[in-house]
PAZAPA-4460 file (N, C-alpha, C; in steps of 0.05 Angstrom, whole numbers, plus 32768, in hexadecimal, padded with zeros to 4 digits):
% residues 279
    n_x    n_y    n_z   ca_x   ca_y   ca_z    c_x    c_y    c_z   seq   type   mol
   859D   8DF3   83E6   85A4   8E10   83E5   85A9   8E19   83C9     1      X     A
   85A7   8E0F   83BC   85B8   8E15   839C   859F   8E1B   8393     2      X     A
   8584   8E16   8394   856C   8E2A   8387   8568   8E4A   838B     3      X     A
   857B   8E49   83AE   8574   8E60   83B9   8592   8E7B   83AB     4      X     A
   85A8   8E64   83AE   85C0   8E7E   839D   85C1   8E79   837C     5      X     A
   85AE   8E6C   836C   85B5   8E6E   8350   85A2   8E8D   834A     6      X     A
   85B1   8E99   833D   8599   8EB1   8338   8580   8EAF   831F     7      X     A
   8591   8EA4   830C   8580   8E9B   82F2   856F   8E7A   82F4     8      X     A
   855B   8E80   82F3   854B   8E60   82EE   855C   8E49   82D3     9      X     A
   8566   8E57   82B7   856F   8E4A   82A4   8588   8E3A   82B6    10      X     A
   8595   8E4D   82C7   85AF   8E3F   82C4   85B1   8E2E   82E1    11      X     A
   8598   8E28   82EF   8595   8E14   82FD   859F   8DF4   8300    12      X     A
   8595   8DEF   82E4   859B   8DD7   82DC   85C2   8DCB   82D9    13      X     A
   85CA   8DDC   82CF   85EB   8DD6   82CE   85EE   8DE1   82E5    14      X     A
   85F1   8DF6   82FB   85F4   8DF5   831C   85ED   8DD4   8323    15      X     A
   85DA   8DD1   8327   85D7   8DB2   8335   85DD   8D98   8328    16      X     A
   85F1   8D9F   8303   8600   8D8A   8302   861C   8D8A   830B    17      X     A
   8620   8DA7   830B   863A   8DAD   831E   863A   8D9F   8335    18      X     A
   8623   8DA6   8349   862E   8DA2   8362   8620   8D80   835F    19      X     A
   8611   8D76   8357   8602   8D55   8363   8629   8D4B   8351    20      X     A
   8631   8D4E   8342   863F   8D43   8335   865A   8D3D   8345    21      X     A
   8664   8D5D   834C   867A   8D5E   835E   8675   8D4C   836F    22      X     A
   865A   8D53   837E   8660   8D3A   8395   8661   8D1D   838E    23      X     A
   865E   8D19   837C   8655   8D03   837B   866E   8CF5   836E    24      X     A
   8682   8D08   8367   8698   8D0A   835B   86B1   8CFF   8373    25      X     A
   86AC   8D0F   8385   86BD   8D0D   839A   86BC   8CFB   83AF    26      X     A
   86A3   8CEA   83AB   869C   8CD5   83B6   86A8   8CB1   83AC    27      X     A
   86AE   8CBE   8387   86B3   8CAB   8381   86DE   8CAF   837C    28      X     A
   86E6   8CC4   8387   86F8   8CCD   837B   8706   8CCA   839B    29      X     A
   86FB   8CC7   83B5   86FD   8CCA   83CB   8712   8CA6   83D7    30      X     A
   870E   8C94   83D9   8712   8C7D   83D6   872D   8C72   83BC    31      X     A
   872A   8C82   83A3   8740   8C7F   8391   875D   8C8F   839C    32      X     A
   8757   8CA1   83A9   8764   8CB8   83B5   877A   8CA3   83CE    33      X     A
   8762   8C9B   83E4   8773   8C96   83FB   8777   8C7E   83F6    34      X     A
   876F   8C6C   83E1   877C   8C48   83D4   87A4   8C5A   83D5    35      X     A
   87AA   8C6A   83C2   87B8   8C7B   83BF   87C9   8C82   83D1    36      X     A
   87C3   8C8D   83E6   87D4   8C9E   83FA   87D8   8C8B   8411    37      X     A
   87C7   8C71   840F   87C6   8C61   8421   87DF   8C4E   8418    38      X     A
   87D5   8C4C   8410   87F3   8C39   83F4   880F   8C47   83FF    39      X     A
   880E   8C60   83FD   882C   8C73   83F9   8831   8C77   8416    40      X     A
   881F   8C87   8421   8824   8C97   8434   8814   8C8C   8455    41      X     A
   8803   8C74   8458   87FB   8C6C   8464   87E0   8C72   8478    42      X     A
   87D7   8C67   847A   87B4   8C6B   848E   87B7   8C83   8499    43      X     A
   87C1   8C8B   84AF   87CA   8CAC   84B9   87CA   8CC5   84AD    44      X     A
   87D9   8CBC   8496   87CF   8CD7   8480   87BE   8CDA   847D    45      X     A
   87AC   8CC6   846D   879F   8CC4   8468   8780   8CCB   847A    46      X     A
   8783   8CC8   8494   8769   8CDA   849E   877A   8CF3   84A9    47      X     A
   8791   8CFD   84A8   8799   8D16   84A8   878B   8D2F   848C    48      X     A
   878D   8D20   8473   8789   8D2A   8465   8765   8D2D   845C    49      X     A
   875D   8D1B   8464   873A   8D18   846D   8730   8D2F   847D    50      X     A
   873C   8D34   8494   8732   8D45   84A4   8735   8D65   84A0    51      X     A
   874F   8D6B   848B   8753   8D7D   8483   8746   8D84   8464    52      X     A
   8743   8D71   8458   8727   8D7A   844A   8718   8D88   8449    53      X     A
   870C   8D86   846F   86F4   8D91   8471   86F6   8DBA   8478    54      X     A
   8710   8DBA   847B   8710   8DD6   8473   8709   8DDF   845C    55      X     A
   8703   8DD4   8448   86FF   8DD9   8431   86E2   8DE7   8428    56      X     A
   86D3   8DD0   843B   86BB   8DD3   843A   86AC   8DEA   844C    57      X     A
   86B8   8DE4   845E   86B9   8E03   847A   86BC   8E23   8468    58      X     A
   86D2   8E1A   845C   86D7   8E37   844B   86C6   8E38   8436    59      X     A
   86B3   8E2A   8430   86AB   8E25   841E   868A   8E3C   841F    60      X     A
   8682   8E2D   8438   866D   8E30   8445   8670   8E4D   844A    61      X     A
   8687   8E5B   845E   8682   8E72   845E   868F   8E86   8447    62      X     A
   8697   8E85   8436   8692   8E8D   841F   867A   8E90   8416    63      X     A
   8669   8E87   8415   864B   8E83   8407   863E   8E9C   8411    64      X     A
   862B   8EA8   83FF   8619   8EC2   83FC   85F1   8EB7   83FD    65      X     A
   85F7   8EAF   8413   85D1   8EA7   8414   85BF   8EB8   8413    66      X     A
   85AF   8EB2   840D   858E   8EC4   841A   858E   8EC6   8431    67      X     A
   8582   8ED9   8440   8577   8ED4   845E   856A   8EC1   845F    68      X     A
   8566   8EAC   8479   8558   8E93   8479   8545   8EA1   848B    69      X     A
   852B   8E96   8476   8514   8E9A   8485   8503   8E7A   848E    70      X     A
   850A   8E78   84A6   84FF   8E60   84AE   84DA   8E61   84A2    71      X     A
   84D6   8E42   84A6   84BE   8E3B   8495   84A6   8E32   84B3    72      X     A
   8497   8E45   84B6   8483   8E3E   84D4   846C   8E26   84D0    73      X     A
   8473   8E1B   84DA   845D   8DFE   84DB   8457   8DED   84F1    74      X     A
   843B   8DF1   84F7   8437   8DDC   850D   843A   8DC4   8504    75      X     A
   843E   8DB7   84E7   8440   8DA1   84E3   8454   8D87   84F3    76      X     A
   844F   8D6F   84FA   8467   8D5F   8501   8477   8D59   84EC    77      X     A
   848F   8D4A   84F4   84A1   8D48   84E0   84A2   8D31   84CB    78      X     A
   848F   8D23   84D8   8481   8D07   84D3   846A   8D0E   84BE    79      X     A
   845A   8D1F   84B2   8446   8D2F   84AA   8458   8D39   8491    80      X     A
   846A   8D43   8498   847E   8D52   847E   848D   8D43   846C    81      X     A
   8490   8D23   8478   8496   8D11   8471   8480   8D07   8458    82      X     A
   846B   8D04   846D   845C   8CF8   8459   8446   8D08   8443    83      X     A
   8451   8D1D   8443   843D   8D2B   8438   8459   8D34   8415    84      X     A
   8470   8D36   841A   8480   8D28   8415   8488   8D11   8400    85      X     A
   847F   8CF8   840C   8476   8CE4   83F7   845E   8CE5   83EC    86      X     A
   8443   8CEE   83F3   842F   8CF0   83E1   842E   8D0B   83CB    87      X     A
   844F   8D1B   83CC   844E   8D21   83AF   845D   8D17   83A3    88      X     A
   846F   8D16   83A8   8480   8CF9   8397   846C   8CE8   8390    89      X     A
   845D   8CDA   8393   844B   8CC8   8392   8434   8CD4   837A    90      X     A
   842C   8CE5   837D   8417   8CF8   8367   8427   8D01   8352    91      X     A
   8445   8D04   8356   844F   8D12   833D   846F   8CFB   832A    92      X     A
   845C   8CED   831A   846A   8CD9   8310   8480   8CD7   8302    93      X     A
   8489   8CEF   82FB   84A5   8CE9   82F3   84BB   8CEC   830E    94      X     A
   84B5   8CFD   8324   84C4   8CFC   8336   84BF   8CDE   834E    95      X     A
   84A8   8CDD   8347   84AE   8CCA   8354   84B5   8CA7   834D    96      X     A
   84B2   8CA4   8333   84C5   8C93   831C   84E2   8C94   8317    97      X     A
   84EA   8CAF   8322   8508   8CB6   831E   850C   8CB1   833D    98      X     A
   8503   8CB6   8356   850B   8CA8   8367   850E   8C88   8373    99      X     A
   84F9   8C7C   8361   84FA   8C5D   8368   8514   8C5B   8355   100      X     A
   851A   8C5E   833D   852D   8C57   8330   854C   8C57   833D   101      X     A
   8545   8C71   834B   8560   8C76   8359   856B   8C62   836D   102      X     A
   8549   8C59   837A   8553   8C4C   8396   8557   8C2C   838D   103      X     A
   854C   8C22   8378   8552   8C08   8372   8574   8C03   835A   104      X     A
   8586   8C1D   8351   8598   8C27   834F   85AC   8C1E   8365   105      X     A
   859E   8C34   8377   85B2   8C32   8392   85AD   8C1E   839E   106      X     A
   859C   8C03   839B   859B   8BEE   83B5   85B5   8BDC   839F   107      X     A
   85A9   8BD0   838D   85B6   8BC4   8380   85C9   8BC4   8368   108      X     A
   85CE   8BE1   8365   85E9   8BDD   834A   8602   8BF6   8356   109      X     A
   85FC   8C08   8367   860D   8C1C   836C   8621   8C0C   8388   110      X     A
   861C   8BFC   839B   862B   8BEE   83AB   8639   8BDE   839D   111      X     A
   8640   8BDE   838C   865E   8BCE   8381   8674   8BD4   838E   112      X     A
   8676   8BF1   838E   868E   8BF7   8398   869A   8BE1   83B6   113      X     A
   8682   8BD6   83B3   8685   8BC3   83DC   8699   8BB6   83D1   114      X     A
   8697   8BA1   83BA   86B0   8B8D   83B4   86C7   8B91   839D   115      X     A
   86C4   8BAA   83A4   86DF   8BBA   8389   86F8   8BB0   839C   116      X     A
   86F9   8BAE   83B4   8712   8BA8   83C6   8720   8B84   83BD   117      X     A
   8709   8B80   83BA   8709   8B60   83AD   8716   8B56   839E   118      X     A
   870F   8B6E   8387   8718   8B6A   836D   873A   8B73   8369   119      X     A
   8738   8B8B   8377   8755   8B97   8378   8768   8B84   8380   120      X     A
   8765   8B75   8399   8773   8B5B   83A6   876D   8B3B   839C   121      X     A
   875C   8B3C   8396   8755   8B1A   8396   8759   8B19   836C   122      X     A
   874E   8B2D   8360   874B   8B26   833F   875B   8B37   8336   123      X     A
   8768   8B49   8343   8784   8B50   832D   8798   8B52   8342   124      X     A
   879D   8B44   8355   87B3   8B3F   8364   87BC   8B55   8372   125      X     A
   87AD   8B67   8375   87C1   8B82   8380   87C0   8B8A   839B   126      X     A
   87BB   8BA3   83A7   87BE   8BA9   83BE   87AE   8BC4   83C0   127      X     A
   87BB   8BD3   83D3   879E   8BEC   83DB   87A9   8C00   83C1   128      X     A
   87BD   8C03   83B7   87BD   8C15   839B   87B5   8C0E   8384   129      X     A
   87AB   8BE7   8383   87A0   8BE9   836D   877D   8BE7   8373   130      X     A
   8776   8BEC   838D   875D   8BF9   8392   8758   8C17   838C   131      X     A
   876F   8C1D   8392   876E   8C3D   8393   8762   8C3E   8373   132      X     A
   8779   8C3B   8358   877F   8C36   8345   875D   8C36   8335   133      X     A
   8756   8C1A   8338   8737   8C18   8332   8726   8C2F   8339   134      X     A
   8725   8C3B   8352   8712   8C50   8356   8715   8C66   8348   135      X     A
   872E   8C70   8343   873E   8C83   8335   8734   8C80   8316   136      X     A
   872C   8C67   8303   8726   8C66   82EC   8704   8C69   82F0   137      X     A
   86FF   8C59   8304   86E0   8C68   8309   86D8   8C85   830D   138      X     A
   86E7   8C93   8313   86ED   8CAB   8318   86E8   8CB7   82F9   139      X     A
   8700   8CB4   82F7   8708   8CC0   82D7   86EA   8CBF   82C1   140      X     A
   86E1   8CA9   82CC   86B7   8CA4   82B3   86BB   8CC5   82BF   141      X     A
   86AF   8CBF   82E0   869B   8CC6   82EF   86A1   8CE7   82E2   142      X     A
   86B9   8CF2   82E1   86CD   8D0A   82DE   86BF   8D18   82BB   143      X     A
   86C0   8D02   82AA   86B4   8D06   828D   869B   8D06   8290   144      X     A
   8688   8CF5   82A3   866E   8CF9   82AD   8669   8D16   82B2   145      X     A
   8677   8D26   82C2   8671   8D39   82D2   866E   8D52   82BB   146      X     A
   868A   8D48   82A9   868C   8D5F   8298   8672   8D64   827D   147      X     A
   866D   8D43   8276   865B   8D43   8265   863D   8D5A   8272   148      X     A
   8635   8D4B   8286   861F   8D59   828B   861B   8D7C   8290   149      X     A
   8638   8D84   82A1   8632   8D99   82AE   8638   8DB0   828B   150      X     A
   8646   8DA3   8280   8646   8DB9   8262   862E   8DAD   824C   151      X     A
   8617   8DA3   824B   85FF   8D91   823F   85F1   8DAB   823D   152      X     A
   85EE   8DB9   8221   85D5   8DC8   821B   85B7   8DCA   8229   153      X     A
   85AB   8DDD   8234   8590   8DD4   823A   857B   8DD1   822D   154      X     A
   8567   8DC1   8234   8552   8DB8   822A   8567   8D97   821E   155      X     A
   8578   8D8D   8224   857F   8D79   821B   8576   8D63   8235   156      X     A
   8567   8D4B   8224   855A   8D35   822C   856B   8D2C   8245   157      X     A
   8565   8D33   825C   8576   8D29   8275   8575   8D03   8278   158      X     A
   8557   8D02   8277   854A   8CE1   8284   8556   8CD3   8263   159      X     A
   8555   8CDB   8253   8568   8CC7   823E   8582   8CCB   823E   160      X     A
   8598   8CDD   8247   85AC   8CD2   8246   85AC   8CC4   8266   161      X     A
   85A0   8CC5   8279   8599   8CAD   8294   8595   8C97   8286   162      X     A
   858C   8C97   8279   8587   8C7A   826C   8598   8C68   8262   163      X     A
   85A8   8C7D   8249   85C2   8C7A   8247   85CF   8C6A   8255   164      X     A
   85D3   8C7A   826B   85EF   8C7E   8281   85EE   8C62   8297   165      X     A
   85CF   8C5E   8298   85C8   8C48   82AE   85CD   8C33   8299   166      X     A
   85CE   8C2C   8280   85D7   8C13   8266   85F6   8C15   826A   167      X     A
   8604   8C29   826B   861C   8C31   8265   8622   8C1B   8284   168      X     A
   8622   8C2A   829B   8629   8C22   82B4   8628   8C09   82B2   169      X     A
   8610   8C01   82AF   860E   8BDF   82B2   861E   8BC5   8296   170      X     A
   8622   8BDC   8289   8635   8BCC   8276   864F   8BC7   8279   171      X     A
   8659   8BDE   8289   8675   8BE6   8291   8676   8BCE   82A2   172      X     A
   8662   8BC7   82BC   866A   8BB9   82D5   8666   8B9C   82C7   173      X     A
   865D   8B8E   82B4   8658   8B7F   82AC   8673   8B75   82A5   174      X     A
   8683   8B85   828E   8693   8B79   8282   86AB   8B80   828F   175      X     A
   86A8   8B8F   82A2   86C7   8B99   82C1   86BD   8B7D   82D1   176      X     A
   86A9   8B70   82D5   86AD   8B58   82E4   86B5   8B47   82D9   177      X     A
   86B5   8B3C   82BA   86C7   8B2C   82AD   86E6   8B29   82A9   178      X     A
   86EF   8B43   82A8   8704   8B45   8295   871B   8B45   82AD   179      X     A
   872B   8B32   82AF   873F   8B35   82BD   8758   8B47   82B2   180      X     A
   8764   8B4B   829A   8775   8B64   829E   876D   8B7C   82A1   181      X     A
   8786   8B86   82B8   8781   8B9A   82C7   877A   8BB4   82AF   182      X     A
   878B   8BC0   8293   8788   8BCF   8286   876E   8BD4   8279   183      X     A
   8761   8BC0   8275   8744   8BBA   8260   8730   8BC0   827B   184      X     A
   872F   8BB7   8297   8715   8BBA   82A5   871F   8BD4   82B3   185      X     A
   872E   8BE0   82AA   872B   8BFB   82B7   871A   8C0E   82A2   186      X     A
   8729   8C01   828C   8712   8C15   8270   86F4   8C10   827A   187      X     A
   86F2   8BF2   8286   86D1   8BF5   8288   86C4   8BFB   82A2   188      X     A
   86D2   8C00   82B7   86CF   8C07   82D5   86CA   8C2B   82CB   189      X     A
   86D9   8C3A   82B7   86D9   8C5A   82AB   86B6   8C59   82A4   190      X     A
   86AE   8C4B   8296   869A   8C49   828B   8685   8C48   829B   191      X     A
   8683   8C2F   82B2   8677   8C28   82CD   8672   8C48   82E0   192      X     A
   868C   8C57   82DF   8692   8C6E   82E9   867D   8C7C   82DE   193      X     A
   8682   8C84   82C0   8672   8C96   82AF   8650   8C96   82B6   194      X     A
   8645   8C80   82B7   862A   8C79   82B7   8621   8C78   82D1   195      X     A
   8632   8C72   82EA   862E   8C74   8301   8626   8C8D   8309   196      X     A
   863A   8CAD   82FE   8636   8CC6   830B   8616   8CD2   82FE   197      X     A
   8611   8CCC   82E5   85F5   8CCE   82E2   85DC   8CCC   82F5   198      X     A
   85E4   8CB4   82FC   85CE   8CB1   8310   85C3   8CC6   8329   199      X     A
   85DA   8CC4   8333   85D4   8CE6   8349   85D1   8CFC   833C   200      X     A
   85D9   8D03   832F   85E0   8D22   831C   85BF   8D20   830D   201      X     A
   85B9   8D1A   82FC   85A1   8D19   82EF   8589   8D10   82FF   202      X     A
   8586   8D0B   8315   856E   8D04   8325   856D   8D1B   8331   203      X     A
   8585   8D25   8339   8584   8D38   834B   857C   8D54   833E   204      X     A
   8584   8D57   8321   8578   8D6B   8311   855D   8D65   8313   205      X     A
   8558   8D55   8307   8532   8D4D   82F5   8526   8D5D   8319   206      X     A
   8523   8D46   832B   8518   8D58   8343   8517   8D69   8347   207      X     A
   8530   8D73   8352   852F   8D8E   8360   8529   8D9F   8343   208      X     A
   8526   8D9B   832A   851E   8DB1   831C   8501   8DB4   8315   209      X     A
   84FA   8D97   8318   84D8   8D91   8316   84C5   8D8C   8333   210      X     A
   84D3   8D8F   8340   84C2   8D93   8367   84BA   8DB0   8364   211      X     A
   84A8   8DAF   8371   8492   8DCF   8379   84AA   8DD6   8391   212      X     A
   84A8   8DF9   8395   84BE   8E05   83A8   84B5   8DF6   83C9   213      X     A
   84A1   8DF0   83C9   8494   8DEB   83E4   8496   8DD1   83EC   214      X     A
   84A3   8DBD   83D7   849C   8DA0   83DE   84C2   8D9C   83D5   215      X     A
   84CD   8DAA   83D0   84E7   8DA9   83C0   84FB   8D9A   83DA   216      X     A
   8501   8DA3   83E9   850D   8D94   83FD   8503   8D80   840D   217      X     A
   84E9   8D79   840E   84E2   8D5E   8416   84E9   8D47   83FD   218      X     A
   84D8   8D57   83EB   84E6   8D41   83CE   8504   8D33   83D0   219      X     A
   8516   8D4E   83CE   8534   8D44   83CE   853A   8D3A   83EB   220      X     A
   8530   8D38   83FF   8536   8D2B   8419   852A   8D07   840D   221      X     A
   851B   8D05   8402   850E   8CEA   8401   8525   8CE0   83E5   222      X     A
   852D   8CF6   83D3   853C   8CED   83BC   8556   8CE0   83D3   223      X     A
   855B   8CF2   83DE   8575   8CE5   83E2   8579   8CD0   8401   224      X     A
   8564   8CD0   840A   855D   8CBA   8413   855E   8C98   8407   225      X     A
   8556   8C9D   83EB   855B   8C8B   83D3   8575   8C83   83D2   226      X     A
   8586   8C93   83D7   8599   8C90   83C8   85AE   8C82   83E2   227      X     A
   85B6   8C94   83F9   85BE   8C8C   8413   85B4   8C7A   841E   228      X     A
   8598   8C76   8422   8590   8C61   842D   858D   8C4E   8424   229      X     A
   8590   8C45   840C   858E   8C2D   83F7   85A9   8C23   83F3   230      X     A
   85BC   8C37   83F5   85DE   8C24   83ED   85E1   8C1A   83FF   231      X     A
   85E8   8C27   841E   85E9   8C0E   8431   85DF   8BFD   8429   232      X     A
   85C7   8BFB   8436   85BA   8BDB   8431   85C1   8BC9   8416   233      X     A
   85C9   8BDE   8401   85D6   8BCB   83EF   85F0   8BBE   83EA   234      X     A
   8600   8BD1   8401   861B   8BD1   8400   8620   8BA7   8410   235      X     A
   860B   8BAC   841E   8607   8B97   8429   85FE   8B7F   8420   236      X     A
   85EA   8B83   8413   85DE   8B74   8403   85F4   8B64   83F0   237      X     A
   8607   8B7A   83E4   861F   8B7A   83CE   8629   8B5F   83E1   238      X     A
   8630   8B67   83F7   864B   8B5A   8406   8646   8B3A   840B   239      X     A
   8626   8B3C   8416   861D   8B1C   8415   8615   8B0E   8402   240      X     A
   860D   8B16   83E8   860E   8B0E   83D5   8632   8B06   83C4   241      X     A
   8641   8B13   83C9   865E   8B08   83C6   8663   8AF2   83D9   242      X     A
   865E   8AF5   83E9   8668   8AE1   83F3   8666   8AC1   83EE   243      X     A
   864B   8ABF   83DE   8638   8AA8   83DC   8646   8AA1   83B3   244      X     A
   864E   8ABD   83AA   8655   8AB9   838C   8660   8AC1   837E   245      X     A
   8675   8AD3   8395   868B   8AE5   838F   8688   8AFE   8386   246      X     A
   86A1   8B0F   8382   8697   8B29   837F   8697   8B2A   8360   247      X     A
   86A4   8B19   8342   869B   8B21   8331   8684   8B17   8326   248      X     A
   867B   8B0A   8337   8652   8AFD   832A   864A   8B0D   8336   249      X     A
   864E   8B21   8355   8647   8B2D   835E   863D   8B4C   834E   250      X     A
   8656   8B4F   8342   8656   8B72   832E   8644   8B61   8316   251      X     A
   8648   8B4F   8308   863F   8B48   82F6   8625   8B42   82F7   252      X     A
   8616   8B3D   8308   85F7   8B40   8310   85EE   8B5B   8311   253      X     A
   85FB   8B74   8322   85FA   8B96   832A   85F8   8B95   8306   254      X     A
   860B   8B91   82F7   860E   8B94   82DB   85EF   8B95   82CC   255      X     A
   85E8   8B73   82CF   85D4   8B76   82C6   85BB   8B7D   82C8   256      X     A
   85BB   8B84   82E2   859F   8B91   82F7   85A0   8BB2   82E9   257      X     A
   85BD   8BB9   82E8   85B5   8BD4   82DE   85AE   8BD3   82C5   258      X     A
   85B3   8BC6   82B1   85AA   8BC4   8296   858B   8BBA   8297   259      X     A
   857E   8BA8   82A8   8569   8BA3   82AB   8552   8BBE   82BB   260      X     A
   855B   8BCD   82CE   8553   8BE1   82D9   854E   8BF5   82C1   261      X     A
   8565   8BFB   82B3   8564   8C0D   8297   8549   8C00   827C   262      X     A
   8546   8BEE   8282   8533   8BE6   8268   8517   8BE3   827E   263      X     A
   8513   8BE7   8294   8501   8BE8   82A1   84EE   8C0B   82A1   264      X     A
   8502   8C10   82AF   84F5   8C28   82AB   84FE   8C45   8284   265      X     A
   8505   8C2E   8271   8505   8C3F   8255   84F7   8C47   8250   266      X     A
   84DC   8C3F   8256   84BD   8C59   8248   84C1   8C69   8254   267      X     A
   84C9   8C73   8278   84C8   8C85   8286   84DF   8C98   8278   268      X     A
   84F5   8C8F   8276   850D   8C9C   8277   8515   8CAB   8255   269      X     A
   8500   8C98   823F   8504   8CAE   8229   84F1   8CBA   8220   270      X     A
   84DD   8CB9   8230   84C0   8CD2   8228   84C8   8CE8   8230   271      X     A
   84BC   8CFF   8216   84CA   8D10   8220   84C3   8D20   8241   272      X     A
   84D8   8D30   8247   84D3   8D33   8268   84C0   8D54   8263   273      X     A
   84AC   8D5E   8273   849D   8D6D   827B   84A1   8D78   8294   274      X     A
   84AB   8D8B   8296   84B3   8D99   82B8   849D   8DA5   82C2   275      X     A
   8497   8DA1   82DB   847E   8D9C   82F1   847C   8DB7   82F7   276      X     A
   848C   8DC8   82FB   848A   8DDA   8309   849E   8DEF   8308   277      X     A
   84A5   8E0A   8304   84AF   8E1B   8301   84C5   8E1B   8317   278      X     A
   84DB   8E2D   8320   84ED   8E2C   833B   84E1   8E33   8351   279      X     A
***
């Protein structure tokens, strides 16, 4: 919806670091929150205060000033829209380079968070507030993440600071799986944070700013298919792989997969970028 209420094409780009960011913000800010209230105030609140949230979003929604929706007529199946779908992704190579990146991102370096519980209890001795605690410094990157991008001049190189940010991340988780005091691996869990909110925020620009109006929501349906449907399976992946070598060889592998993912795709990510298509 945010192509349909931004009025200016320029100021597109910071709208959808606002909003890919926020969410992506509150996702990682969501978990530091109830480690927190769970700690103080116990489980009960805690989906008391979940469910009332969602007034937020309710008011949110009807507040909002749309277009008239003009449904889109097609004998097409939905199976057909799918795949018609991936064969532009498929024909148009930076989007669809920025979606494999995403999804091999999300199988194997963004499911960390599976054995952050691990770490909070088993490697710095604590309990559900010093889970909370950790998410909350992840937060805090994610929070400087959000701000960096959404105030970033335009025409400034998006896929190199991704590049950046995906080195940054995997450096953070690298040296947060070493370091047993609690004060030093939160500095690098901030960091892990920082490089992590990139990843949604900047894919989600490059696309939806470089997809044709007509293929624009199948595109972002398959983007974020990448992204949802790849952490499960990795979340899992994360969990049986700890088990076999624990959870800090566990982050410390995510570590260096993302640093290895980042030097994989570097020709892609610092040529300069070329936008496909107008709004």
């Amino acid at each position: 919806m945010i192509n349909d209420v931004v009025a200016k094409p320029e100021d597109l780009p910071n709208a959808l670091s606002l909003s890919t960011a926020t969410a992506s913000l509150a996702q990682l800010l969501g978990p530091a929150l109830s480690g927190i209230v769970l700690s103080v105030f116990g489980a009960g609140v805690c989906f008391l205060l979940n469910a009332a949230s969602f007034g937020a979003v309710i008011l949110s929604i009807l507040f909002m000033k749309l277009p008239a929706y003009i449904p889109r007529k097609s004998n097409k199946k939905i199976i057909t829209d799918f795949g018609e779908g991936f064969a532009y992704i498929k024909s148009n190579r930076d989007i669809g380079l920025m979606v494999a990146m995403l999804a091999a991102v999300s199988l194997l370096v963004l499911p960390y968070n599976t054995v952050l519980p691990v770490f909070a209890k088993v490697v710095f001795k604590g309990d559900a507030s010093t889970f909370g605690y950790i998410n909350s410094f992840i937060g805090i990157g994610a929070v400087t993440g959000t701000i960096f991008l959404a105030s970033r001049k335009p025409g400034v190189h998006l896929k190199r600071i991704l590049f950046i940010s995906t080195l940054l991340m995997g450096l953070g988780l690298i040296c947060f799986s070493q370091i047993t005091n609690f004060p030093a691996a939160m500095l690098f869990a901030a960091i892990a944070g920082y490089g992590s909110i990139a990843q949604f925020t900047i894919s989600n620009i490059v696309v939806q700013s470089d997809a044709a109006a007509d293929m624009r929501g199948r595109t972002m349906g398959i983007l974020l298919m990448a992204i949802f449907g790849m952490m499960p399976l990795g979340s899992l992946l994360t969990g049986a792989v700890s088990q076999h070598i624990g959870a800090p060889a566990t982050v410390l592998a995510q570590g260096i997969i993302a640093v290895a993912i980042a030097l994989i795709f570097v020709k892609f990510l610092t040529r300069p970028h070329k936008k496909l298509s107008p709004k």
